[in-house]
N, C-alpha and C positions, 0 to 999 in steps of 0.2 A: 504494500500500500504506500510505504515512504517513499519508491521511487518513482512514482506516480505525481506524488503531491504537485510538486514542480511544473511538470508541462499541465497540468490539471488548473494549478495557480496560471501561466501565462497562456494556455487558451481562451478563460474563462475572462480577463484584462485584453485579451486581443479583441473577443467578441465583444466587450464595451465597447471598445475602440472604434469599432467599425459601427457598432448601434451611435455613437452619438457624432461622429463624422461622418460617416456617407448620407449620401444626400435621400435615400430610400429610408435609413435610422432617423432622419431628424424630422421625416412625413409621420413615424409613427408616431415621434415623441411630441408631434406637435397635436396628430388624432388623438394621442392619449390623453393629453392636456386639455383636451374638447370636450374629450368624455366626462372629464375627474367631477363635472359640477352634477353629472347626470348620477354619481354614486351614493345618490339619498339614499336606496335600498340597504347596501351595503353599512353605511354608516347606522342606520337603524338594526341590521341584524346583529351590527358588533356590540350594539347599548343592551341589546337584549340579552346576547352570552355573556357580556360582562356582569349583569346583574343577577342570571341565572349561576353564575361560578361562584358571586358570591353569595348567595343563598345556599349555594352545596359548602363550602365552607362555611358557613353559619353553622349549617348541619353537623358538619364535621365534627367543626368545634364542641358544640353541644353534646355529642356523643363522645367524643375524649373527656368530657369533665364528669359525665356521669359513669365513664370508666374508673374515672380514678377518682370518685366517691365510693365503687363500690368494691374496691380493692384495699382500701383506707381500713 
């Protein structure tokens, strides 16, 4: 796997390279930036997983304290 890392690292820097230089990379990055206002949905499912994860944590918690009430 370690002698891998390397051209793994400078293809991965080459392909930026070419996504934000050529002139076909900078059409995408310009459609993408067209898109970004249209990402309501998105930005609503993540307020939703984030209030669902803490709720599971809440949970969690709850259940570790009455672990170790009843271990006491």
């Amino acid at each position: 796997m370690r002698k891998w890392f390397v051209p793994a690292t400078l293809l991965g820097i080459g392909g930026l390279g070419v996504l934000f230089l050529s002139e076909s990379g900078q059409r995408f990055l310009d459609w993408l930036m067209e898109q970004a206002p249209d990402a309501e949905g998105l930005r609503d499912w993540n307020e939703s997983a984030q209030q669902e994860l803490e709720r599971i944590q809440a949970a969690l918690d709850r259940i570790s304290e009455s672990m170790q009430v009843a271990v006491r």
